[in-house]
DRENVO-927145 format. One record per residue (C-alpha): z, y, x; chain. Coordinates in pm, 1 decimal, m for minus. Layout:
REC         zz         yy         xx   ch
REC          Z          Y          X    A
...
***
This chain:
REC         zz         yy         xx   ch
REC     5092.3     m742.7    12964.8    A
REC     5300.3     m501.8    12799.1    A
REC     5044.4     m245.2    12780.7    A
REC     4762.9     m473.4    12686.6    A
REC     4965.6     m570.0    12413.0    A
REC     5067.8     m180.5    12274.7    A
REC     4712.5     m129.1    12328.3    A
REC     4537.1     m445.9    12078.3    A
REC     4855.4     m363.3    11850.9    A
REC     4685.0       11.6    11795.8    A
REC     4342.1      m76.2    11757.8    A
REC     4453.5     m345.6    11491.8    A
REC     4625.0     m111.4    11336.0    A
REC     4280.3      111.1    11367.6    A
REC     4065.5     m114.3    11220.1    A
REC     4314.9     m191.1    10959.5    A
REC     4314.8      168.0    10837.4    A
REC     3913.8      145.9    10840.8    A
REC     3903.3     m111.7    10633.3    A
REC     4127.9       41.0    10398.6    A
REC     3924.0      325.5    10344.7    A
REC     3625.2      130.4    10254.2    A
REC     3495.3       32.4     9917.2    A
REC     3476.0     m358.8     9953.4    A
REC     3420.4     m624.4     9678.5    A
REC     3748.5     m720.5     9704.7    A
REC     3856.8     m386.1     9597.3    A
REC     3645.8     m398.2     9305.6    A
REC     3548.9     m727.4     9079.1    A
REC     3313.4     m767.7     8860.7    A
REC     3226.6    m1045.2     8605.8    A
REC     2892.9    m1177.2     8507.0    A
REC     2704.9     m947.3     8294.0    A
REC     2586.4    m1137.9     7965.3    A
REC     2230.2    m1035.1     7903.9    A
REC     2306.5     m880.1     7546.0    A
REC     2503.7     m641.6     7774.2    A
REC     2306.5     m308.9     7878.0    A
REC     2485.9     m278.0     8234.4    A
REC     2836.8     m352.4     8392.7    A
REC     3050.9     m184.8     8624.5    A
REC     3412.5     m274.8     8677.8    A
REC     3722.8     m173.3     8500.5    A
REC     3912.8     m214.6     8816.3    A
REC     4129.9      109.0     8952.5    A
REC     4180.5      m21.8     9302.8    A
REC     3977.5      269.8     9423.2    A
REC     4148.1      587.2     9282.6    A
REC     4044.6      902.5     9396.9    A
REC     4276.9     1214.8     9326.4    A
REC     3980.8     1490.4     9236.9    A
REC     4156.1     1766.3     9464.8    A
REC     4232.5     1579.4     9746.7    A
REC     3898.3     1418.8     9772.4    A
REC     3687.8     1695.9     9737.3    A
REC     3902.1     1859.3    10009.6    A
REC     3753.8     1637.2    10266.0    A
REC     3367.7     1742.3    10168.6    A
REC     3441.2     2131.8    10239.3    A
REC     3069.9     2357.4    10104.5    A
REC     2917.8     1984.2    10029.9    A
REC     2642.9     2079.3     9797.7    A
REC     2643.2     1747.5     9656.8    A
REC     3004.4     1787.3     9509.1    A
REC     2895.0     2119.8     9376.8    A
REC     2628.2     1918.2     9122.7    A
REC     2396.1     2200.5     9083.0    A
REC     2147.0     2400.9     9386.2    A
REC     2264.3     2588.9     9665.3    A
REC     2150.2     2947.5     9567.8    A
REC     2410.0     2973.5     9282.6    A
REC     2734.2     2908.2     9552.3    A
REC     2621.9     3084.8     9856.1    A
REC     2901.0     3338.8     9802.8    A
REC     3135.4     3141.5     9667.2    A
REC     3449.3     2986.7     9865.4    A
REC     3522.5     2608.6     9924.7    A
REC     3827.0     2605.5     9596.3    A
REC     3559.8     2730.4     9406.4    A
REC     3311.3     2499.0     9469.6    A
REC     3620.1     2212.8     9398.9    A
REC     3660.7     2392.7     9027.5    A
REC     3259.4     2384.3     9007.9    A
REC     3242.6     1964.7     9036.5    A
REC     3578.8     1990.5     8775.7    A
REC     3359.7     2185.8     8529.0    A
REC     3018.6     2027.0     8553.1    A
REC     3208.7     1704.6     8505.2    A
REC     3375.0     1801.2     8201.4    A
REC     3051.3     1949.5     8048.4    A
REC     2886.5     1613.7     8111.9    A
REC     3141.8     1444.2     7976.9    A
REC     3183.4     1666.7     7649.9    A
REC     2805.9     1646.8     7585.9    A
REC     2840.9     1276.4     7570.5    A
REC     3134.2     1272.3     7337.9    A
REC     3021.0     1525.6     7102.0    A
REC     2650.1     1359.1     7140.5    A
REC     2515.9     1680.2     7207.0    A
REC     2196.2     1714.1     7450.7    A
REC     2364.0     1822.0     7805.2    A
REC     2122.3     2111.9     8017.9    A
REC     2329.2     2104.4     8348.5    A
REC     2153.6     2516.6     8408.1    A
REC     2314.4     2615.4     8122.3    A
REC     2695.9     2660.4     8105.2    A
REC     2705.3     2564.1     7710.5    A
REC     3078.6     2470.7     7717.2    A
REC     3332.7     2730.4     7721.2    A
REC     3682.3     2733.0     7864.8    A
REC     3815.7     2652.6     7544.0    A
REC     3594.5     2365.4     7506.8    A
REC     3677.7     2190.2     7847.9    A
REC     4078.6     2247.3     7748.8    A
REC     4008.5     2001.5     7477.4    A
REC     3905.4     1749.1     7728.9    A
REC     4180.6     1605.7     7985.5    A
REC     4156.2     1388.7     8302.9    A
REC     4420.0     1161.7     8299.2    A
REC     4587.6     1216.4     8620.7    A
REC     4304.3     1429.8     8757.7    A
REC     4185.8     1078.6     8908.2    A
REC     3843.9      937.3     8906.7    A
REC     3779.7      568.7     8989.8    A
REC     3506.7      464.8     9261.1    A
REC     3292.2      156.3     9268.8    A
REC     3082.0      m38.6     9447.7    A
REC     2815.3     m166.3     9253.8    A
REC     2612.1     m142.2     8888.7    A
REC     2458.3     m395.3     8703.8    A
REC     2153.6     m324.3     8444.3    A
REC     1966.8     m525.8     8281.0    A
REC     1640.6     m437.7     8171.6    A
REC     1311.9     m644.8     7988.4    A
REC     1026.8     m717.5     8239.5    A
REC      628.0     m677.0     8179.3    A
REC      607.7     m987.3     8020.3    A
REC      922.8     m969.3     7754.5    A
REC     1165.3    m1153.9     8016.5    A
REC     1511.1    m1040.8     8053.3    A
REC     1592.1     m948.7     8435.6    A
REC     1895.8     m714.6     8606.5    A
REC     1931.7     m524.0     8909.0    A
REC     2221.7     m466.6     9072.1    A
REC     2250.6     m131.8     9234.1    A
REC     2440.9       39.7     9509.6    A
REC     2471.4      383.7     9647.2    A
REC     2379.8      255.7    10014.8    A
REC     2118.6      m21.6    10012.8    A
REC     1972.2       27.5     9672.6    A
REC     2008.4      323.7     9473.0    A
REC     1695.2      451.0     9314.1    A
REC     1644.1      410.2     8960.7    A
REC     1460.6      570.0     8667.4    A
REC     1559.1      762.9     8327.5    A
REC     1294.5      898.4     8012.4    A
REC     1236.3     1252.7     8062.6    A
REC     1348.6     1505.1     7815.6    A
REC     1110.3     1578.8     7573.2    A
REC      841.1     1781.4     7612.8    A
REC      819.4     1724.1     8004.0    A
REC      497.3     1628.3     8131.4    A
REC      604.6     1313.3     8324.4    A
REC      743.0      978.9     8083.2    A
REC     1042.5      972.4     8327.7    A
REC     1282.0     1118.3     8582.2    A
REC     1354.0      955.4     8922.9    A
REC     1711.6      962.2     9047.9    A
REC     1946.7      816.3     9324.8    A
REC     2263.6      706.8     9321.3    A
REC     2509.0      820.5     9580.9    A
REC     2818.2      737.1     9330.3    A
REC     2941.2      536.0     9051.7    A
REC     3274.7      661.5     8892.9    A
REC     3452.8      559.0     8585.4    A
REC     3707.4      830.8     8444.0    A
REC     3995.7      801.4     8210.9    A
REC     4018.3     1102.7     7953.8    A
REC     4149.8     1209.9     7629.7    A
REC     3942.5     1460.1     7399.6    A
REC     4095.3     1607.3     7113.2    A
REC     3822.3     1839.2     7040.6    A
REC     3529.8     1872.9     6753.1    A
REC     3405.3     1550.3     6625.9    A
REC     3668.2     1359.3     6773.6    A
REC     3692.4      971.1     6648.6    A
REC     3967.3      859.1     6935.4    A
REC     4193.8     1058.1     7052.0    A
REC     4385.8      764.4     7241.0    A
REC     4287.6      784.2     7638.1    A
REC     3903.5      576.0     7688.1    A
REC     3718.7      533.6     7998.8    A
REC     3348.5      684.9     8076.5    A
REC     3132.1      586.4     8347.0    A
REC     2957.3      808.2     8527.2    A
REC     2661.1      797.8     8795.1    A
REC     2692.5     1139.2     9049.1    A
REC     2343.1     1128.2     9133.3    A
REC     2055.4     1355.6     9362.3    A
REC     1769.4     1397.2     9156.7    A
REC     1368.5     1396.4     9247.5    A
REC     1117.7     1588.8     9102.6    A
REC      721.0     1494.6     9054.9    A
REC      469.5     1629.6     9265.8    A
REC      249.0     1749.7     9043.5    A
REC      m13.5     1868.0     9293.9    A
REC      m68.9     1525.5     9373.0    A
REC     m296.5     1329.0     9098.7    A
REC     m171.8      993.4     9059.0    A
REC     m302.9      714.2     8792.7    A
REC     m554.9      439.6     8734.9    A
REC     m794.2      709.6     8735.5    A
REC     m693.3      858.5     9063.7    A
REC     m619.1      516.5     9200.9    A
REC     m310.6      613.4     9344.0    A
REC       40.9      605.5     9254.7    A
REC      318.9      917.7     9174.4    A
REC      435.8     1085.3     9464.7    A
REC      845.4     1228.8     9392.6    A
REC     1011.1     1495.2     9673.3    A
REC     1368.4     1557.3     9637.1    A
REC     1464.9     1834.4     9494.8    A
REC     1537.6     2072.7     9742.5    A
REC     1931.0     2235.2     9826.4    A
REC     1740.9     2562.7     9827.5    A
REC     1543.2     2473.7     9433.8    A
REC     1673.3     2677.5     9118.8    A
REC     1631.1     2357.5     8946.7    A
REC     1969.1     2115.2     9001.1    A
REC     1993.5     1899.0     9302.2    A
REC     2262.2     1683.3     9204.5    A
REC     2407.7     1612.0     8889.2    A
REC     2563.9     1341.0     8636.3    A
REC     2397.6     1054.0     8502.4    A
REC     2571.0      819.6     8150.2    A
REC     2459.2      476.8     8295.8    A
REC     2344.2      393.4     7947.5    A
REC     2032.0      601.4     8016.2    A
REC     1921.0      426.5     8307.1    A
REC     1615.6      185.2     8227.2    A
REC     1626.6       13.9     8553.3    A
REC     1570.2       19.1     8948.3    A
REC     1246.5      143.9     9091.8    A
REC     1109.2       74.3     9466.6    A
REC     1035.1      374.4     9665.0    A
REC      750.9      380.8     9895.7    A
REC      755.1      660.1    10207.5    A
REC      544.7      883.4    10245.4    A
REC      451.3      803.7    10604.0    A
REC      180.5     1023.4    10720.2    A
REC      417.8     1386.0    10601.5    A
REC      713.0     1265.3    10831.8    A
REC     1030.0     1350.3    10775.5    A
REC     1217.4     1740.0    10717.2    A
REC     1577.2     1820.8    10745.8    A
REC     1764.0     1743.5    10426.0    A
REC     1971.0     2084.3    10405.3    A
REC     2284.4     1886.6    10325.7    A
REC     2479.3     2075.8    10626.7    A
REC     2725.8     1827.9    10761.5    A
REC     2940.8     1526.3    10646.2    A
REC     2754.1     1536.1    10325.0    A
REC     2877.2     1262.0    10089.7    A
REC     2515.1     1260.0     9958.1    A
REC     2406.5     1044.7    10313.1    A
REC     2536.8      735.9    10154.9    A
REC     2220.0      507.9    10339.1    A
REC     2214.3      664.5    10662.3    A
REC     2571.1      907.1    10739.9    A
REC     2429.4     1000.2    11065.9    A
REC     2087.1     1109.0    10989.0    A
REC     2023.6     1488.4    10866.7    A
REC     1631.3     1399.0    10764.0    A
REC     1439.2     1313.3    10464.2    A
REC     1111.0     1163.8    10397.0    A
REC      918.0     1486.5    10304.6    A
REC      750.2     1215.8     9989.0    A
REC      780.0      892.7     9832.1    A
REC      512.1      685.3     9654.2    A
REC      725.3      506.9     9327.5    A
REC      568.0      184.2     9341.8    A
REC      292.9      155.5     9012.3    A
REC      356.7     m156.4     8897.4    A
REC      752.1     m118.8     8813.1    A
REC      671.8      188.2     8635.4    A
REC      351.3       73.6     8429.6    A
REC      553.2     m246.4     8317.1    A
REC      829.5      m12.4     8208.0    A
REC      567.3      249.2     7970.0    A
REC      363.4      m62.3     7862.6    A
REC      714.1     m219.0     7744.3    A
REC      798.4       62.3     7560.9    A
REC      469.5      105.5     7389.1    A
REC      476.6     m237.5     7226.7    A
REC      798.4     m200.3     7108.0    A
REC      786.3      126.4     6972.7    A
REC      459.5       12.4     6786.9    A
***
C-alpha cells in the first residue's frame, strides 16, 4: 500500500507541474469586449515569461529568430536569443515613433534600441484575442482567436504590393511593459504594447484566382529557407479579422523545416509537415474589400 501510495503521490505531483506550465483561462481573464472596442486581450501578468530563460528552452528555433533561416546559419544559439531582443525592439520603436517598420532592414541603431527598455526583460503570454470587425452587410461581429485552434487572420498589404492583403498566423500573443525615452516621446512613464509573434504566408502568384478565374487565392508559407521573413511581429491593431483556410488537398503535405521542438507547431507539436497550399476561403475576403470600398467612397 505504501508504494501504491508514493507512487499516485508522484504522478499528482506530475500532473500538477503540467498543468502549471500551461496557459489556461484561469491564468488569464478577459472581460467582454464592447463593440466600439477594436480588439481585447488581457492585462493579466499571470503568465510572465523572463525573455532569456525562455528562449533558452527553443535552442536554433527559427521562429524565435523572427526573420529566414539563411541570415543565422552561422550564427550561435546566444545570438539568435539577442536577434528576437532586437527585432522586438525595432517593432516596438516603429510603433512608438509611428514610423513604417521593414523587418529586412535593420533601420534602428544601437543607440536607438538603448532608448527603449523592457521592464524586467519579461514579456507576458496569453491565451486568446478578441477583434471585432464589420461584416458584408454593415453588422458588427468578433472573432476570438488562438494560437492552437484558430489562428489565421488577415492584414492590408503595404502599398504598392500587388495583393489588397497579407495572410498571417498566430503562434503568440504577448503584451510587454516598456519605457521609451527616445525621439518623439509623449510618455515616458512605463505603458504596455501588445504584440502578435506571427509566421507569415505569401500569395501564389502563379496561381490565377478571382471571379474571372473562378477560383479562390491559393497562400504557401513562407519558407525557413525564403530571403523574405518567415516570422515576424504583428500590432494587433492592424489585424482586420480571422480568415478560414482551405487545404490544398491534392499537393499533400512537405516537411515544414522548423527542425525540432519548434514553438511555431502550436496546432499540432508532434507533426513536422505542412500543407504544401491553402485556398483562403472567397467569401471572407470579398466581404472584407467590398467593405472597405463603400466606406472609403
Amino acid at each position: 500500500m505504501r508504494i501504491i501510495r508514493t507512487i499516485r503521490e508522484r504522478n499528482k505531483k506530475i500532473q500538477e507541474r503540467g498543468r502549471s506550465s500551461q496557459l489556461t483561462t484561469a491564468d488569464d481573464p478577459l472581460v467582454d469586449n464592447p463593440p466600439e472596442k477594436h480588439h481585447l486581450i488581457s492585462e493579466g501578468k499571470n503568465h510572465k515569461l523572463n525573455l532569456t530563460n525562455w528562449l533558452v528552452k527553443y535552442p536554433g528555433d527559427i521562429a524565435l529568430k523572427v526573420i529566414g533561416v539563411l541570415e543565422i546559419l552561422s550564427f550561435s544559439h546566444p545570438t539568435l536569443h539577442q536577434d528576437f531582443n532586437i527585432k522586438l525592439k525595432d517593432h516596438l520603436l516603429s510603433r512608438l515613433r509611428d514610423e513604417p517598420y521593414d523587418p529586412t532592414d535593420s533601420q534602428f541603431t544601437r543607440d536607438d534600441r538603448s532608448t527603449l527598455e523592457i521592464i524586467g526583460a519579461r514579456i507576458y503570454q496569453h491565451q486568446t484575442f478578441r477583434v471585432n470587425y464589420t461584416t458584408y452587410d454593415i453588422r458588427r461581429a468578433q472573432d476570438c482567436l488562438n494560437p492552437r485552434t484558430k489562428a489565421d487572420i488577415m492584414v492590408l498589404s503595404p502599398t504598392g504590393d500587388n495583393h489588397p492583403y497579407r495572410y498571417v498566423r498566430i503562434i503568440g500573443i504577448f503584451h510587454v511593459e516598456v519605457q521609451y525615452l527616445g525621439p518623439g516621446s509623449s510618455n515616458r512613464g512605463i505603458q504596455a504594447l501588445e504584440f502578435l509573434l506571427v509566421r507569415w504566408f505569401e500569395v501564389d502568384q502563379y496561381a490565377p484566382f478571382g471571379v474571372d478565374s473562378f477560383k479562390l487565392p491559393r497562400v504557401t508559407f513562407v519558407r525557413p529557407e525564403s530571403a523574405f521573413e518567415t516570422f515576424g511581429f504583428v500590432d494587433p491593431s492592424q489585424v482586420l479579422r480571422a480568415i478560414h483556410l482551405v487545404p490544398t488537398f491534392t499537393l499533400g503535405q512537405v516537411a515544414d523545416g522548423l527542425g525540432n521542438c519548434s514553438f511555431a507547431r502550436q496546432q499540432d507539436p508532434n507533426s513536422d509537415q505542412d500543407w504544401k497550399a491553402f485556398y483562403v476561403n472567397m467569401w471572407e475576403t470579398l466581404a472584407t474589400f467590398t467593405i472597405q470600398i463603400l466606406t472609403r467612397g
